[in-house]
C-alpha positions in Angstrom: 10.1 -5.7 -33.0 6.6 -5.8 -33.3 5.9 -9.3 -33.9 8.5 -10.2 -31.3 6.6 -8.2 -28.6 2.9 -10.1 -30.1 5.2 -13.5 -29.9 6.1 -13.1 -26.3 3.0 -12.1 -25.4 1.1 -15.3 -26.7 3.7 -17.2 -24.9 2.9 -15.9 -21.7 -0.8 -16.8 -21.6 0.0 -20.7 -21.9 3.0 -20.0 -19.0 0.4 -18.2 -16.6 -2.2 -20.8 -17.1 0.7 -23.4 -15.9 1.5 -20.8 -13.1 -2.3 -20.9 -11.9 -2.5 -24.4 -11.7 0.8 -25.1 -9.8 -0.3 -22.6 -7.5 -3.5 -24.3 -7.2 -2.5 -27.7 -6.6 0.5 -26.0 -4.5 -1.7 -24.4 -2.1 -4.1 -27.4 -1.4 -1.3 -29.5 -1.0 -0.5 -27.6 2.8 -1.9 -29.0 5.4 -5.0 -27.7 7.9 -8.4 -26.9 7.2 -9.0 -23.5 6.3 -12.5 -23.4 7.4 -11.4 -24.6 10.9 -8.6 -21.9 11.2 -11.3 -18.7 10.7 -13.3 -20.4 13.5 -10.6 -20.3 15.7 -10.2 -22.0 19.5 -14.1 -21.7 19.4 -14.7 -24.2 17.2 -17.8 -25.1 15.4 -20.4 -27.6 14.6 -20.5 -30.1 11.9 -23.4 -28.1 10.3 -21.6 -24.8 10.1 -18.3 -26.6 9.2 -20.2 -28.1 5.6 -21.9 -24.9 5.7 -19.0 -22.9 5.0 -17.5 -25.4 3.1 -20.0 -25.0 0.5 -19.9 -21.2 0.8 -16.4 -21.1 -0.3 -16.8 -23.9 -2.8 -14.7 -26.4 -0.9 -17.1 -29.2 -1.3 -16.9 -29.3 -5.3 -14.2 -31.6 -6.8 -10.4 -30.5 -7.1 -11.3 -29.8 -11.1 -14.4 -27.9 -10.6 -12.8 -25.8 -8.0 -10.2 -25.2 -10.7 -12.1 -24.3 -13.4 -14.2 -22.0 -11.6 -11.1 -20.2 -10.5 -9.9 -19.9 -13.4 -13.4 -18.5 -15.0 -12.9 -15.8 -12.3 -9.2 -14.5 -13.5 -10.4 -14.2 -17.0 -12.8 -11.3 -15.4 -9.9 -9.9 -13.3 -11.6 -11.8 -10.4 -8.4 -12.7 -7.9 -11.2 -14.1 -5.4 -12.0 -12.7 -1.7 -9.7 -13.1 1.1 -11.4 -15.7 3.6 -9.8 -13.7 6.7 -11.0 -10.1 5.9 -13.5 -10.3 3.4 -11.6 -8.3 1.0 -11.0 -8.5 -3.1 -7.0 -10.1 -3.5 -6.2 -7.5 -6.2 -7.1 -4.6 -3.9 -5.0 -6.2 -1.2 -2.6 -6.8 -3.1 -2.2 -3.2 -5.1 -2.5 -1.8 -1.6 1.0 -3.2 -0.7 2.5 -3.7 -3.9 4.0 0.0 -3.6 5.8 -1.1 -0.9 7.7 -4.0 -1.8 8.3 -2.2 -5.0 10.2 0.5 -3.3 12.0 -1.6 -2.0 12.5 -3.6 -4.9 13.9 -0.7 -6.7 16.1 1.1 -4.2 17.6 -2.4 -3.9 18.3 -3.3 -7.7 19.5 0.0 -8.1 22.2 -0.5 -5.7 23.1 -3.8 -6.2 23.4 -2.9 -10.2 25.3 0.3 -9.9 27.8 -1.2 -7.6 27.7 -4.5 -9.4 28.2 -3.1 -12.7 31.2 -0.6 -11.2 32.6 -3.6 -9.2 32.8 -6.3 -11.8 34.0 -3.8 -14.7 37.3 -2.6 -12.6 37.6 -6.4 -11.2 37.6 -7.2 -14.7 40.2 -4.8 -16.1 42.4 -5.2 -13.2 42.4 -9.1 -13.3 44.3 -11.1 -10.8 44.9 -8.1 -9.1 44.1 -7.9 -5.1 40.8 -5.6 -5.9 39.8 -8.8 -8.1 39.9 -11.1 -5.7 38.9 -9.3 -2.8 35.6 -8.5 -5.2 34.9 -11.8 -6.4 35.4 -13.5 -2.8 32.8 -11.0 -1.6 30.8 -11.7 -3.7 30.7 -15.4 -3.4 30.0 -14.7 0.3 27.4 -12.3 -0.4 25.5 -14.7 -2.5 25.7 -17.7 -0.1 25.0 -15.4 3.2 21.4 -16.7 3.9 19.0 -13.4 4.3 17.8 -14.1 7.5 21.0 -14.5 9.6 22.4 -11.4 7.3 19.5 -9.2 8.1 19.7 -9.9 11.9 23.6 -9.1 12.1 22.6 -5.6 10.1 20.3 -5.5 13.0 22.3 -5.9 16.1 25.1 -4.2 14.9 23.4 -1.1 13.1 20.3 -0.6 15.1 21.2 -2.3 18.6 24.6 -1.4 18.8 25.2 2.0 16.7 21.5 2.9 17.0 22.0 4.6 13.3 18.8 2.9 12.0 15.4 1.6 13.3 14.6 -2.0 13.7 11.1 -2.4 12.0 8.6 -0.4 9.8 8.4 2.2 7.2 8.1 5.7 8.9 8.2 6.9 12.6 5.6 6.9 14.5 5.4 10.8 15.2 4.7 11.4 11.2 1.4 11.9 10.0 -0.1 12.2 6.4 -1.6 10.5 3.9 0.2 7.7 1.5 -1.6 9.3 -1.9 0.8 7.0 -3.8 1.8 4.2 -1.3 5.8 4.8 -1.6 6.9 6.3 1.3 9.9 8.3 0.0 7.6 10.1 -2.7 4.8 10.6 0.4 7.1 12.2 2.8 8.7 14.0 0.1 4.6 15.5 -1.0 3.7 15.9 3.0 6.1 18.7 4.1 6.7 17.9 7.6 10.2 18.2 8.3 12.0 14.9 8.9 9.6 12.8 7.2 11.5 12.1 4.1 15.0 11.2 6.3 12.8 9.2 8.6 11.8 7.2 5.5 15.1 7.1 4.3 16.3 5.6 7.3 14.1 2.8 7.6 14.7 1.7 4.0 18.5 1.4 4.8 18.6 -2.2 6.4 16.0 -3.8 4.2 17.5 -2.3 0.8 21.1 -3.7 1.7 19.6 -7.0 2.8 17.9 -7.4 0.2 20.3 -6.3 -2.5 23.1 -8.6 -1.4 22.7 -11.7 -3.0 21.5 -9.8 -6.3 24.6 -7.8 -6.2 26.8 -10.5 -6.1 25.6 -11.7 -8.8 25.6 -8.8 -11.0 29.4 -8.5 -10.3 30.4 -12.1 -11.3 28.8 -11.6 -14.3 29.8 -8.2 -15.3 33.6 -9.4 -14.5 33.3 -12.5 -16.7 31.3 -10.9 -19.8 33.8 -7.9 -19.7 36.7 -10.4 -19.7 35.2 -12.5 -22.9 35.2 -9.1 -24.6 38.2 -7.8 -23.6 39.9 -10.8 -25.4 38.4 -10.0 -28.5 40.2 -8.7 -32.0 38.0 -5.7 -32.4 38.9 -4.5 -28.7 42.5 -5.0 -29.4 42.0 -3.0 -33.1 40.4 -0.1 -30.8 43.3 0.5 -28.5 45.9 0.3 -31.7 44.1 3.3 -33.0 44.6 5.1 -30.0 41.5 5.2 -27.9 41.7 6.3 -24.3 41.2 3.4 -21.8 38.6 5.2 -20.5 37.2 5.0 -23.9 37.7 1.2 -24.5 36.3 0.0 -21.4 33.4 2.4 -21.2 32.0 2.7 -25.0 32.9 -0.1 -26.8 33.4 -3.2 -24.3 30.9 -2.3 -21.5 28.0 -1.6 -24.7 28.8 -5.2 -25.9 29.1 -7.0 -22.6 26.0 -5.3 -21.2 23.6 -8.3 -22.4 24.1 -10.9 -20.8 24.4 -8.4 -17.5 21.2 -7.0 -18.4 19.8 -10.9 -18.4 20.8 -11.2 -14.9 19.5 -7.9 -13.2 16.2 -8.6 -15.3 16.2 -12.1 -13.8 17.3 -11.3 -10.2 13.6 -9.7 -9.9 12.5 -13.1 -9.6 15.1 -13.9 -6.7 14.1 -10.0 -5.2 10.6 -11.6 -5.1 11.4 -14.3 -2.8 13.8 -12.2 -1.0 11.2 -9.9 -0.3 9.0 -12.5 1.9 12.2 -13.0 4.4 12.7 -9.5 3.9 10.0 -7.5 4.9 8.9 -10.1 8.0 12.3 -9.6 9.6 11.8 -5.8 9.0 8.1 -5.9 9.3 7.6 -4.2 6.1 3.8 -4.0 4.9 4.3 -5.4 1.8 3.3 -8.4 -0.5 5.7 -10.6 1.1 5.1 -10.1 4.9 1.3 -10.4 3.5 1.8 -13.9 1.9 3.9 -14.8 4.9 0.4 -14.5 7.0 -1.9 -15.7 4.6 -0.1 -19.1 4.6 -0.4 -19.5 8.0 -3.8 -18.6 8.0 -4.7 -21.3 5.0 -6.3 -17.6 3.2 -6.1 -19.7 -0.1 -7.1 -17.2 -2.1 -4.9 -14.6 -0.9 -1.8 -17.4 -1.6 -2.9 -17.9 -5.0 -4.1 -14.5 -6.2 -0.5 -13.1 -4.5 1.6 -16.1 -6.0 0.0 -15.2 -10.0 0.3 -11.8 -9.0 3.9 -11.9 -8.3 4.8 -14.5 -11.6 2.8 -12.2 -13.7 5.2 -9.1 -12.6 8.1 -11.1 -13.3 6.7 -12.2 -16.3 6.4 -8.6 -17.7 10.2 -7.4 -16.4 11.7 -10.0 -18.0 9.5 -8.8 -21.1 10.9 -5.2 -20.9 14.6 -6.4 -20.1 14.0 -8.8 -23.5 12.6 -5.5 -25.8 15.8 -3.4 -23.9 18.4 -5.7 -25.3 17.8 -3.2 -28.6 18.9 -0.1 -26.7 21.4 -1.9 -25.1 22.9 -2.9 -28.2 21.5 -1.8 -31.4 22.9 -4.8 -33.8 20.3 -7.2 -31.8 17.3 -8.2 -34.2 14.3 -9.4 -33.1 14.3 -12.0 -35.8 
């Protein structure tokens, strides 16, 4: 166990120096001068334009630039935002609460209903909850996010007016965000009708956002419970008399549960992506509205302190779903 966790660990310094290069090359590679953005419509002289050019280090050579950014992360140095004059890392942690609320809330719902979904799919195969499930799902996961999110929209909060449009918390609420997720703040403030206010404006984005992962979740879950269903060992469980209940929930659900637990630990990766479309439909402050901006700003630091920042999250979950696989089932050796 131990020198499996060392192993992957080792591996993910030559991966994240890959990462920080394609984000280099990939941020350079959009067009506009970022110099010529801050200045805005008032423009600027040829003087201050190489001025500031050689402030930020844009007049060295492609490698040089590289290599001193690189110097910089190995001191925890994610650079300085060009449009507020802020460190990337404290940006970043300063919305990173956000989009992980929402992160969570969502996986959890699209793996306890994708889980629930594709086990009874699976034991009633071919039946009409089977393929109203599985059609659903292939829907769900080829809905794009945008045109999804704004149908929520009209018909939720335009029509029914059961949810807001935008935002994290109503406007009348007042306290401070000691740990930057909202449903543990308005839980710690008091006020009355905080919390629901907060629960309400999570609705929309977390369903949005948990659709295409929890079509996914279900496929899967049907199709690993079906190869074990059809095993010996499943039939030599119900000849000895085993409840269904038992069957299905102890011994074929335990050793159908990794490759499901693959999936949900790589849909944070497609969360991640979902969150940018995500949170600037709903105008949710996190990482993703943030990078959304910073791109059209040219902020190249914030895009490629945000993009490692992001991979390197990823790169950790899918860490922890690896080193869960013994819980999950305890005949895997990390060998």
């Amino acid at each position: 166990m131990l020198r499996f966790t060392l192993n992957r660990l080792l591996l993910m310094i030559p991966t994240f120096i890959g990462l920080t290069l394609i984000a280099f090359v990939f941020i350079r590679l959009l067009p506009g001068d970022p110099v010529l953005l801050l200045a805005g419509e008032r423009g600027m002289s040829a003087e201050r334009h190489a001025e500031l050019l050689a402030q930020f280090g844009f007049d060295q050579p492609y490698w040089r630039q590289y290599l001193d950014y690189l110097t910089g992360l190995m001191q925890a140095d994610f650079g300085i935002s060009f449009s507020t004059k802020r460190p990337v890392l404290e940006e970043f942690m300063a919305r990173f609460p956000a989009t992980l609320e929402l992160s969570i809330c969502a996986i959890i719902l699209a793996s306890v209903l994708g889980i629930t979904a594709g086990i009874i799919a699976a034991v009633k195969r071919g039946s009409w909850f089977d393929q109203i499930t599985m059609g659903g799902a292939l829907v769900g996961y080829s809905m794009p996010i945008f045109w999804w999110a704004l149908l929520l929209i009209i018909l939720f909060s335009a029509k029914l007016g059961w949810t807001p449009v935008s935002g994290r918390l109503g406007l009348m609420y007042f306290f401070p965000h000691k740990t930057g997720f909202m449903l543990v703040d308005s839980l710690m403030s008091g006020e009355k009708g905080a919390f629901a206010s907060a629960v309400r404006h999570l609705i929309l984005p977390t369903v949005v956002l948990a659709t295409i992962p929890l079509a996914v979740i279900a496929r899967q879950t049907r199709s690993a419970m079906l190869e074990v269903l059809g095993e010996v060992y499943m039939m030599t469980a119900r000849s000895k008399g085993l409840s269904p209940a038992r069957v299905v929930g102890l011994h074929a659900l335990r050793n159908a549960l990794i490759p499901v637990v693959t999936t949900i630990g790589l849909q944070v990766s497609v969360m991640m992506g979902g969150a940018i479309l995500t949170e600037t439909i709903f105008s949710w402050p996190g990482i993703g509205k943030w990078m959304i901006d910073a791109i059209t700003r040219r902020d190249y630091q914030v895009v490629q302190g945000g993009l490692l920042l992001i991979a390197l999250f990823v790169m950790i979950v899918n860490l922890i779903v690896d080193l869960l696989y013994g819980l999950v089932n305890p005949r895997v050796r990390y060998d």
